[in-house]
C-alpha positions in Angstrom: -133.0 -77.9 -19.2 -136.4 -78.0 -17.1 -135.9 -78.5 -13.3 -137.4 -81.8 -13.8 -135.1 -82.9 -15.8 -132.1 -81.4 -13.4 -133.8 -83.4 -10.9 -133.8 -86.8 -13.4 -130.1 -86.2 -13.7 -129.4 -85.3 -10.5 -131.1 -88.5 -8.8 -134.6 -88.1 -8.0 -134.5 -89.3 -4.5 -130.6 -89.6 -3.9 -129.0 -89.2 -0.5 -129.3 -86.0 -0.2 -133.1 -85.8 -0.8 -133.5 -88.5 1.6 -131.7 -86.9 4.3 -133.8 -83.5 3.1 -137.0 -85.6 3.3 -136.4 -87.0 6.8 -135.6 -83.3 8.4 -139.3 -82.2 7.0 -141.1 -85.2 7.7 -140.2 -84.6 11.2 -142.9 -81.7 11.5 -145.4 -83.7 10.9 -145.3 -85.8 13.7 -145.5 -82.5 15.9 -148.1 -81.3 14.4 -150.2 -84.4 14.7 -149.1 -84.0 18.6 -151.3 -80.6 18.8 -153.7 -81.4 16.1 -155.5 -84.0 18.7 -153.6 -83.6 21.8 -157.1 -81.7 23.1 -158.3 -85.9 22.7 -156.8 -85.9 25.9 -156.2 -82.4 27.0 -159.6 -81.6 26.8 -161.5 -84.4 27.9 -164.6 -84.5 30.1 -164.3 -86.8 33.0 -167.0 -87.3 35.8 -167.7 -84.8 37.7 -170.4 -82.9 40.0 -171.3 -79.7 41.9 -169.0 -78.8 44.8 -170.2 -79.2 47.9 -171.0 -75.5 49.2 -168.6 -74.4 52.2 -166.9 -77.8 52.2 -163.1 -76.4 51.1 -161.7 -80.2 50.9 -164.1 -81.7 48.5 -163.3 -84.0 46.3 -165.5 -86.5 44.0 -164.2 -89.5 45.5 -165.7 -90.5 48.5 -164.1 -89.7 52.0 -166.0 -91.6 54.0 -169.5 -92.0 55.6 -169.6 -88.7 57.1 -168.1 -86.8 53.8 -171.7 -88.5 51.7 -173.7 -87.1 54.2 -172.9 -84.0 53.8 -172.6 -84.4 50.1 -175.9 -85.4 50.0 -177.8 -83.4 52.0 -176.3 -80.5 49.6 -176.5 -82.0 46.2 -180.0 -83.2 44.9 -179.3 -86.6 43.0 -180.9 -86.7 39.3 -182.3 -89.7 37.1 -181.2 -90.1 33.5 -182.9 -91.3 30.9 -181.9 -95.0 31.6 -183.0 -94.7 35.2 -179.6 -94.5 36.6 -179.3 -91.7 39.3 -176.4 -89.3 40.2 -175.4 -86.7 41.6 -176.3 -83.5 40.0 -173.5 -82.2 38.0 -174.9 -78.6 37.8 -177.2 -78.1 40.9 -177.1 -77.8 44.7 -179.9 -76.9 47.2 -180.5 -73.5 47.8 -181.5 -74.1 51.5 -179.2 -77.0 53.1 -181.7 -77.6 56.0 -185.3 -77.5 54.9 -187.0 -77.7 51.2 -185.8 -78.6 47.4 -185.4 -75.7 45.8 -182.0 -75.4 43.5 -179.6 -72.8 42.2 -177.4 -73.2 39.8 -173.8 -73.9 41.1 -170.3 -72.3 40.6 -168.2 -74.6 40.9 -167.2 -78.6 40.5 -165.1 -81.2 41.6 -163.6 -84.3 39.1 -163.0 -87.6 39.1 -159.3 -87.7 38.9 -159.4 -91.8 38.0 -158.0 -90.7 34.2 -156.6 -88.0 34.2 -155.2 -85.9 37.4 -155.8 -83.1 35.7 -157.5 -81.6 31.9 -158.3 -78.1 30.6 -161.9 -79.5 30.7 -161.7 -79.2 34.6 -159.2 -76.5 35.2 -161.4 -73.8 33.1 -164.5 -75.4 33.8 -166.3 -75.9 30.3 -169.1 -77.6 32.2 -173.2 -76.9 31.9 -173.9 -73.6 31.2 -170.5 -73.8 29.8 -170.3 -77.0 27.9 -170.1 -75.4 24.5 -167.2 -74.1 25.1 -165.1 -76.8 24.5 -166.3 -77.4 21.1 -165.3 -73.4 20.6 -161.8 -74.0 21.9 -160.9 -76.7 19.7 -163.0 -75.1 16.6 -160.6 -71.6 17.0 -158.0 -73.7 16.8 -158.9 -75.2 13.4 -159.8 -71.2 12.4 -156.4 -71.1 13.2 -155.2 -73.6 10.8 -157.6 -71.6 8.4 -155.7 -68.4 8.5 -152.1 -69.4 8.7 -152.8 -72.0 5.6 -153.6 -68.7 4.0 -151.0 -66.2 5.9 -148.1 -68.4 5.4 -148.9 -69.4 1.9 -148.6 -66.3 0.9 -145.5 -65.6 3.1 -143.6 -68.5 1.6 -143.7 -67.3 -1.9 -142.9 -63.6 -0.9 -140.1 -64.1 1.4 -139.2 -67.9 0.9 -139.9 -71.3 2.0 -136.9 -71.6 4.7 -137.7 -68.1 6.4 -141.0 -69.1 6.9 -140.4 -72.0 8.2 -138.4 -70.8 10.7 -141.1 -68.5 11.9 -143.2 -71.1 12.0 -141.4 -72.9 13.9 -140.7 -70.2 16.7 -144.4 -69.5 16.9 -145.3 -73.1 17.2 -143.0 -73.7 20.0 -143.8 -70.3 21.6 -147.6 -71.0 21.4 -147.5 -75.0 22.8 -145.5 -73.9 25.8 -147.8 -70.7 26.9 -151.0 -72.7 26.4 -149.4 -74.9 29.2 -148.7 -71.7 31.8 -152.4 -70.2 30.1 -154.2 -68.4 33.3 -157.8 -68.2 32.0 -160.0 -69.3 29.4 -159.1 -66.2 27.5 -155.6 -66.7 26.8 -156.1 -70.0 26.7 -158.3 -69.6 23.5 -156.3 -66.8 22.3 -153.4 -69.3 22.3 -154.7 -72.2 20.6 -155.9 -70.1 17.6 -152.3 -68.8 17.3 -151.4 -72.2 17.6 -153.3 -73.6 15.3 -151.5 -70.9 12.7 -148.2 -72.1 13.7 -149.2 -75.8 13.5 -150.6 -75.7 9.8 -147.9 -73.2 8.5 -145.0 -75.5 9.4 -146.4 -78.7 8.0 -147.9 -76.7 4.9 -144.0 -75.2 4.2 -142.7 -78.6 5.7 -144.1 -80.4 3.2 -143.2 -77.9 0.2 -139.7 -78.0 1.0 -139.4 -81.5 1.2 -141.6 -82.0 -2.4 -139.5 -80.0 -4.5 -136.8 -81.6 -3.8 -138.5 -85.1 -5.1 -137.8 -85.7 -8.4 -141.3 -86.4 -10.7 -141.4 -90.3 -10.1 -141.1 -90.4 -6.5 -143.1 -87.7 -5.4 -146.6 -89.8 -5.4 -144.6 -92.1 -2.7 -143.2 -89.0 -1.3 -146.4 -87.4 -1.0 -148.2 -90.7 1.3 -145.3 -91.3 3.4 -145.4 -88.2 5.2 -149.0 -88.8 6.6 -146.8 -91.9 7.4 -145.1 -89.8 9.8 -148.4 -88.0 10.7 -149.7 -91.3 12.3 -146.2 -92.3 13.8 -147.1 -88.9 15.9 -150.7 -89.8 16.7 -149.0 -93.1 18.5 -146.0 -90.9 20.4 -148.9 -88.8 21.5 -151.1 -91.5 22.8 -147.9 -93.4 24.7 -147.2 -89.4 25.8 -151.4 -89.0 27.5 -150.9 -92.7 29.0 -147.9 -92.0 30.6 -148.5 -87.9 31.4 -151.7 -87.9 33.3 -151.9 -83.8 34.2 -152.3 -81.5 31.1 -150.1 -79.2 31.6 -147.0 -82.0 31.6 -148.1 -83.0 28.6 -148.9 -79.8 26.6 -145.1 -79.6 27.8 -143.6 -82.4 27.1 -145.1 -82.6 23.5 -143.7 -79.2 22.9 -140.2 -80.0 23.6 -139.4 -81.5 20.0 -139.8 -78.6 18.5 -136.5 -77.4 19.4 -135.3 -80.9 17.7 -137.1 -79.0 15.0 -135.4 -75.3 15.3 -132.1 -77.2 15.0 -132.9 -79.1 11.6 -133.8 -75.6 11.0 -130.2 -74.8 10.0 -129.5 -77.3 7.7 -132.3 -77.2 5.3 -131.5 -75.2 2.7 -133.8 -72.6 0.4 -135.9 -74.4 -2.3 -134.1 -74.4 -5.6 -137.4 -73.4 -7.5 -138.5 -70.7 -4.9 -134.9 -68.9 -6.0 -135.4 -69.7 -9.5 -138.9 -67.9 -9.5 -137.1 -64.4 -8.3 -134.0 -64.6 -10.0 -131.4 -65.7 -7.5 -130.2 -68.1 -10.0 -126.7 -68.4 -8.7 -128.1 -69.0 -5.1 -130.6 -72.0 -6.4 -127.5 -73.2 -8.1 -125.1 -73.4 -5.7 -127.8 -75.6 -3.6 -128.0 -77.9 -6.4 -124.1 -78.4 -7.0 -124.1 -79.7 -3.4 -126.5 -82.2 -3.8 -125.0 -83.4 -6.7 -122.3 -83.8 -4.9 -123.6 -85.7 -1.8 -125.1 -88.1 -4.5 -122.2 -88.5 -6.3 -123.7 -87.0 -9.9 -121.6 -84.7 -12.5 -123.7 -81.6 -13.3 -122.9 -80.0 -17.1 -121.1 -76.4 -16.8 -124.4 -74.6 -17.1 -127.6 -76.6 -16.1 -130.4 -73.3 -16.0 -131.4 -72.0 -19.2 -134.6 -70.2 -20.5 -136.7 -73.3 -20.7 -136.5 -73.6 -16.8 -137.0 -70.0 -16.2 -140.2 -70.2 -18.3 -141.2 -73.6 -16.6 -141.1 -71.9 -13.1 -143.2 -68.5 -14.2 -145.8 -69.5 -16.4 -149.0 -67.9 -16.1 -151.9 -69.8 -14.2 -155.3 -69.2 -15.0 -158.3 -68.2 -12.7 -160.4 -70.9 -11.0 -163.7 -68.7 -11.5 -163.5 -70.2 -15.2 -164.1 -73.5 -13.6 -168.0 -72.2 -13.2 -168.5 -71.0 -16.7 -170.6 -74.1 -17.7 -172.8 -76.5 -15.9 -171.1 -79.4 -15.8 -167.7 -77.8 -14.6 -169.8 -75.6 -12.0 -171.6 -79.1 -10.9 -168.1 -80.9 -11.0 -166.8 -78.4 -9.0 -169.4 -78.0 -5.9 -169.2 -82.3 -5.9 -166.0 -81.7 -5.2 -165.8 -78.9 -2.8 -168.3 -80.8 -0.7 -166.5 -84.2 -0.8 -163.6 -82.3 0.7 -165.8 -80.5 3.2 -167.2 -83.6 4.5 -163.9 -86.0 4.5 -162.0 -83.3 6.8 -164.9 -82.6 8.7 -165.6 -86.3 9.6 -161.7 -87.0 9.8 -161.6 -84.2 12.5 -164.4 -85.3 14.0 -164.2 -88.8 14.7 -160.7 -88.1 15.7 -162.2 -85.7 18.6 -165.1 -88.1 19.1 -162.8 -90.8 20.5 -162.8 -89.5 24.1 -166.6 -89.6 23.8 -166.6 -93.2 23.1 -167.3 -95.7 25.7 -163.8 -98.0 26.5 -160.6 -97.2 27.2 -159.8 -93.3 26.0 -156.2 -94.7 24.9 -157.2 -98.0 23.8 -159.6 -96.2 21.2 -157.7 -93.4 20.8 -154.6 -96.1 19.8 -156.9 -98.4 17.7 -158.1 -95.3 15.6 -154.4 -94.7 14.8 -154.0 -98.1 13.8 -156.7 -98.4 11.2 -155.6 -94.4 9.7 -152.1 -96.3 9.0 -154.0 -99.4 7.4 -156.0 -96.3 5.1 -152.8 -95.0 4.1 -151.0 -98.2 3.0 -153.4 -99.5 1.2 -154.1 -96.5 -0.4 -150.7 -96.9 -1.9 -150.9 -100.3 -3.1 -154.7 -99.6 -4.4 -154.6 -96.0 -6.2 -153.6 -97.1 -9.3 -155.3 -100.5 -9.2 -158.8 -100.5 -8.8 -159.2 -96.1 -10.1 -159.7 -93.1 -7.9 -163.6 -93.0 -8.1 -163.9 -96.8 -7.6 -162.0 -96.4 -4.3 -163.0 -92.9 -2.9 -166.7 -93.6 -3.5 -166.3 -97.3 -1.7 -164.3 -95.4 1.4 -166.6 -93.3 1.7 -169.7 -95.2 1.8 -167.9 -97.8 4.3 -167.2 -95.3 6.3 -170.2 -93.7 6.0 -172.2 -96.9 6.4 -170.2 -98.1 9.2 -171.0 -94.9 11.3 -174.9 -95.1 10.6 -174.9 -98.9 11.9 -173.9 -97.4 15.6 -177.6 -96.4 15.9 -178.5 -100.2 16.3 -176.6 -101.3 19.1 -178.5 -98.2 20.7 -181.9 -98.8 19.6 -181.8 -102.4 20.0 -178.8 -103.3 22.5 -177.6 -102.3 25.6 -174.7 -100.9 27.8 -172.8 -104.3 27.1 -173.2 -103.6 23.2 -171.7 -100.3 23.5 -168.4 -102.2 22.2 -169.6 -102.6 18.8 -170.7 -99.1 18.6 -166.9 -98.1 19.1 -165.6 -100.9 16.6 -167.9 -98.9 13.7 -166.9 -95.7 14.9 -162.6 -97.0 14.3 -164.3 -98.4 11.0 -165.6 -95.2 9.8 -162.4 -93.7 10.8 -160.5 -96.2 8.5 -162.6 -94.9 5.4 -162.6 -91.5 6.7 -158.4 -91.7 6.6 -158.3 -93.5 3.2 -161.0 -91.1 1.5 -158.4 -87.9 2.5 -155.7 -89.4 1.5 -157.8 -90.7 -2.3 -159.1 -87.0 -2.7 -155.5 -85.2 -3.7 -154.9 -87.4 -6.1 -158.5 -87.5 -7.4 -159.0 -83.6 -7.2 -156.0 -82.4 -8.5 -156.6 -84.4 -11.6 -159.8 -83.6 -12.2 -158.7 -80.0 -12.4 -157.0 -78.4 -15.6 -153.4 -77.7 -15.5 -153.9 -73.7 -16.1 -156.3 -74.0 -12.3 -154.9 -76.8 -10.9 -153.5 -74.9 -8.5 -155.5 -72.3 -7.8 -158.4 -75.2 -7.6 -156.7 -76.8 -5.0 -156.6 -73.8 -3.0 -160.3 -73.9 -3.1 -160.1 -77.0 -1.7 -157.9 -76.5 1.2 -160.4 -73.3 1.9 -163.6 -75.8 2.1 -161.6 -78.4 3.9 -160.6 -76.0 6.9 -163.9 -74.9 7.7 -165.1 -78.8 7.4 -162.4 -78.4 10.7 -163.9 -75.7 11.8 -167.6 -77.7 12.1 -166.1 -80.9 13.3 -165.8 -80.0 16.9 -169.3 -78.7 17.3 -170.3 -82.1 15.3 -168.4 -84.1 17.5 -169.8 -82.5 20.6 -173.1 -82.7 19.4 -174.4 -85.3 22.0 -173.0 -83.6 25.0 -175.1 -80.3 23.9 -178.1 -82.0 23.0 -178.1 -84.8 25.5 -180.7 -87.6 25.1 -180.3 -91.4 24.5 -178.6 -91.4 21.2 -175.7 -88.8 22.9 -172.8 -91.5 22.3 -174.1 -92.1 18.5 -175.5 -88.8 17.6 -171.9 -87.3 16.0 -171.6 -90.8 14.2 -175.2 -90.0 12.6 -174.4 -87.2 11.5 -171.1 -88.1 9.9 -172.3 -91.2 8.6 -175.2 -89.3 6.6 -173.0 -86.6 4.8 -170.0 -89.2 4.1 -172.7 -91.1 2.3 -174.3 -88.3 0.5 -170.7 -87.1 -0.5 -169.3 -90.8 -1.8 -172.6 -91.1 -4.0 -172.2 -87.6 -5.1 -168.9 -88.4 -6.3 -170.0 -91.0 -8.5 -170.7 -88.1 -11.0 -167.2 -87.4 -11.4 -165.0 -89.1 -14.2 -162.6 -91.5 -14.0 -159.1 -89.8 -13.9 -156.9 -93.1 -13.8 -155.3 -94.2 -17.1 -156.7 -90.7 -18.9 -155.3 -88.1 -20.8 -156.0 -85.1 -18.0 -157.2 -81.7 -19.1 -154.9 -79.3 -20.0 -157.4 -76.1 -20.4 -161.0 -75.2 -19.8 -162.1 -76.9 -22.7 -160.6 -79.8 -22.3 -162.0 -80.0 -19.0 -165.6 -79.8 -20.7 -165.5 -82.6 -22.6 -163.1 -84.6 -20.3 -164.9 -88.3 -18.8 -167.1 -88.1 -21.8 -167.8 -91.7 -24.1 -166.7 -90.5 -26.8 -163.4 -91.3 -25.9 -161.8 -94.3 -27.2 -162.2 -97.5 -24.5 -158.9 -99.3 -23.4 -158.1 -101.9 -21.4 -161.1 -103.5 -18.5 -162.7 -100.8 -19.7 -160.8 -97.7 -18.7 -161.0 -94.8 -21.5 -157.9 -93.5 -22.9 -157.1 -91.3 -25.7 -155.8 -91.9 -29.2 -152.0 -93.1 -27.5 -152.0 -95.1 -24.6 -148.9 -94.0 -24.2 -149.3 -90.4 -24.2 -152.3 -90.6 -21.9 -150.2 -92.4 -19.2 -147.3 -90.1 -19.8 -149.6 -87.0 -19.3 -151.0 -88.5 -16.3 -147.6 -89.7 -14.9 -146.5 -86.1 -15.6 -149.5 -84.7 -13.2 -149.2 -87.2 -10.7 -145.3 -87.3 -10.3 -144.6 -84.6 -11.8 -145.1 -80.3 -10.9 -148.7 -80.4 -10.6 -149.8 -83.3 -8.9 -149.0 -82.0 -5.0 -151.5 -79.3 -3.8 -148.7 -77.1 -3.3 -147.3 -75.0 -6.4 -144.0 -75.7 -7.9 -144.1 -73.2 -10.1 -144.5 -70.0 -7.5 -147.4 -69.4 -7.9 -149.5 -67.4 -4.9 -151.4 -70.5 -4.3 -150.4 -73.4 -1.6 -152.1 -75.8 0.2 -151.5 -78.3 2.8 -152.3 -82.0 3.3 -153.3 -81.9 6.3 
């Protein structure tokens, strides 16, 4: 029988799967600790030149005698608002007579928020201000190369060795960024980390899948991002109560030793062992869990039909480009995924540039990415994937082009509303990433599905590479629109990408492409109309079988099920 239908038999989410899907949901929720711990790690808070010679400086006020001296050594400078401070990257270069300024070498911090960042300990400050940006954009390189290192990794040597590499790396790398020396290592570390952090959700998430029988793995497949916001709270309660960066770079490294010890109780994936022959071995893990759910397995239950389902032969995703409307199908959606990570990422970052409360925004943002999520369940199959990923993304989009009014026509008390739009845009920035898997993956042909999806993965990782430079952009540039400038930008290309992917067909309620040709012709008129509208094919029946098959069933998740060479990773 297929595995499917092993699954059907043996209870497609049964007590044993449950207990399976807990242990790898737990991942997530560390990884969404160092995915935006540098929110808070890495933030900028006010600071100015040192005093020169002045060994107990500090940028709160000592007294009357201590802003003497301050300044009659640091020239004061007027921004663009009128409002004058004190130089945060010059000092006089002659303390008793004339104005003329050098550059200086070091700073002191206001310590109000945080006793102590990365920001201030390596000094990414004027001349190196950019640097931040390329800290946390080597860290999403990072992601980059272990999505492709370990994806590879988990079909040659298995799913649960991997993991447990993963896991060891991850924990290694989170606790030596805390003890990191120089901006070096420190850098050196993150990137590392950032391999570590996507390989363990990436095989997390695989292990716990294929272990989800066909109708449960749509649920299966939102409620883990579930967990990736439960995370995102854990670490904003962590930075509120953890003040000094290196406490909690440590403290949010400690669960993955929860993790290490789950480690020994998941077992192999079933299909992985299937795919190289260790039949016995997958099995054995599947006689258990019928017997934790209390289901009778036949004598034999693998035969030739589920050795052929696991190895059949994909096709190449370069045939995807061999006509014009594929090839135009296919940059749409390469870009939409670009953008939706890239703005995701972004406005994520872009919190601690916000005016407010760093946690209060930083907790709010959370709030609305759960609200994306949920109703993303209750609306996919409603109102149609275009219908909904085209009206995220314009809401979004829209929302985060609207911050340019309270800073053309407000003023430092309407600074609120530019950070309401901003948690707005992050709301259809969630829902749109969480739409596209679904949307994507059906739009792509069985025989590429996967490898398709592997494209995507590819063009949403460097969208995480861009973010941080995107989300820094004010602080670079400078100028009046600083605060709203990363919001512009974002809000442009989410709107260009949401109206670009109004050119894509309809995937809900279809017969989805099997082939190349299929995919030609698919979203075309000529296809028989159903209900409000929605176009089926000859058997309503059939179409919604076929489509519950792709969304439920082996080919709907971006990972392979099939061992293929080709996984990717939510997030």
């Amino acid at each position: 029988m297929k595995f499917d239908t092993i699954l059907e038999h043996l209870g497609e989410f049964g007590p044993y799967q449950k207990r399976l899907y807990l242990m790898v949901c737990v991942p997530a929720i560390t990884c969404a600790f160092q995915s935006l711990l540098p929110v808070f790690s890495m933030a900028l808070p006010n600071f100015r030149c040192a005093t020169p010679g002045l060994a107990n400086d500090t940028y709160k006020s000592q007294g009357q005698g201590h802003d003497v001296i301050v300044n009659g050594s640091i020239p004061w400078d007027r921004d663009e608002d009128g409002v004058s401070t004190l130089s945060e990257c010059s000092v006089y270069t002659n303390l008793t007579a004339g104005n003329d300024t050098r550059e200086c070498t070091s700073w002191v911090y206001d310590k109000t928020t945080f006793t102590s960042t990365a920001q201030s300990e390596f000094n990414f400050v004027c001349g190196n201000k950019a640097w931040r940006a390329t800290s946390n954009s080597l860290a999403f390189a990072g992601g980059l190369t272990g999505s492709f290192v370990f994806g590879l990794a988990s079909d040659l040597i298995g799913r649960k060795k991997t993991y447990f590499f993963n896991v060891l790396l991850h924990s290694a790398s989170c606790i030596g960024i805390a003890f990191s020396p120089n901006m070096v290592i420190f850098n050196a570390l993150r990137f590392i980390e950032g391999m570590a952090n996507s390989g363990l959700y990436m095989v997390a998430y695989v292990i716990g899948m294929e272990f989800v029988g066909p109708s449960k793995r749509v649920i299966a497949g939102m409620v883990i991002d579930l967990f990736w916001c439960l995370g995102l709270f854990i670490l904003g309660a962590a930075a509120y109560c953890l003040r000094d960066w290196h406490h909690l770079q440590l403290a949010l490294s400690a669960p993955s030793a929860l993790i290490l010890i789950m480690w020994w109780f998941i077992p192999e994936s079933p299909r992985w062992l299937l795919s190289r022959g260790r039949d016995a071995e997958a099995e054995q893990i599947i006689r258990k869990a019928a017997e934790v759910n209390g289901v009778d397995l036949p004598p034999k239950i693998f035969d030739k039909s589920t050795l052929k389902q696991e190895n059949q032969p994909q096709g190449k995703v370069w045939e995807m480009f061999t006509t014009p409307v594929l090839f135009i199908r296919c940059l749409i959606i390469f870009f939409n995924w670009f953008v939706i990570s890239m703005v995701y990422y972004g406005l994520g970052l872009n919190v601690q540039n916000l005016s407010g409360d760093i946690f209060l925004n930083f907790t709010i943002a959370n709030i609305m990415e759960t609200v994306a999520y949920v109703l993303c369940i209750f609306l996919l199959d409603r109102t149609g994937r275009k219908k909904l990923h085209c009206g995220s993304m314009l809401l979004g989009g829209i929302a985060c082009l609207a911050t340019t009014f309270p800073v053309i026509y407000g003023n430092s008390y309407h600074m609120w509303i530019t950070t309401a739009l901003s948690m707005i845009g992050k709301l259809g920035a969630s829902a749109a990433f969480g739409i596209i898997y679904v949307f994507s993956a059906e739009l792509f042909p069985t025989v590429v599905r996967n490898s398709g999806m592997g494209v995507n993965s590819l063009f949403s990782s460097v969208g995480g590479v861009v973010a941080p430079y995107i989300a820094d952009l004010g602080i670079l540039l400078g100028g009046s629109l600083e605060t709203v400038l990363p919001l512009i930008v974002f809000g442009a290309v989410t709107v260009c990408a949401g109206l670009l992917s109004l050119l894509l067909p309809e995937t809900r309620r279809q017969q989805l492409p099997e082939n190349i040709d299929d995919a030609k012709t698919f979203g075309k008129a000529s296809s028989k109309k159903g209900l409000h509208g929605d176009t089926f094919c000859d058997s309503n029946t059939e179409a919604d079988k076929t489509q519950d098959e792709l969304q439920q069933g082996d080919n709907y998740t971006s990972f392979n099920l099939q061992g293929s060479d080709v996984i990717t990773f939510p997030k």
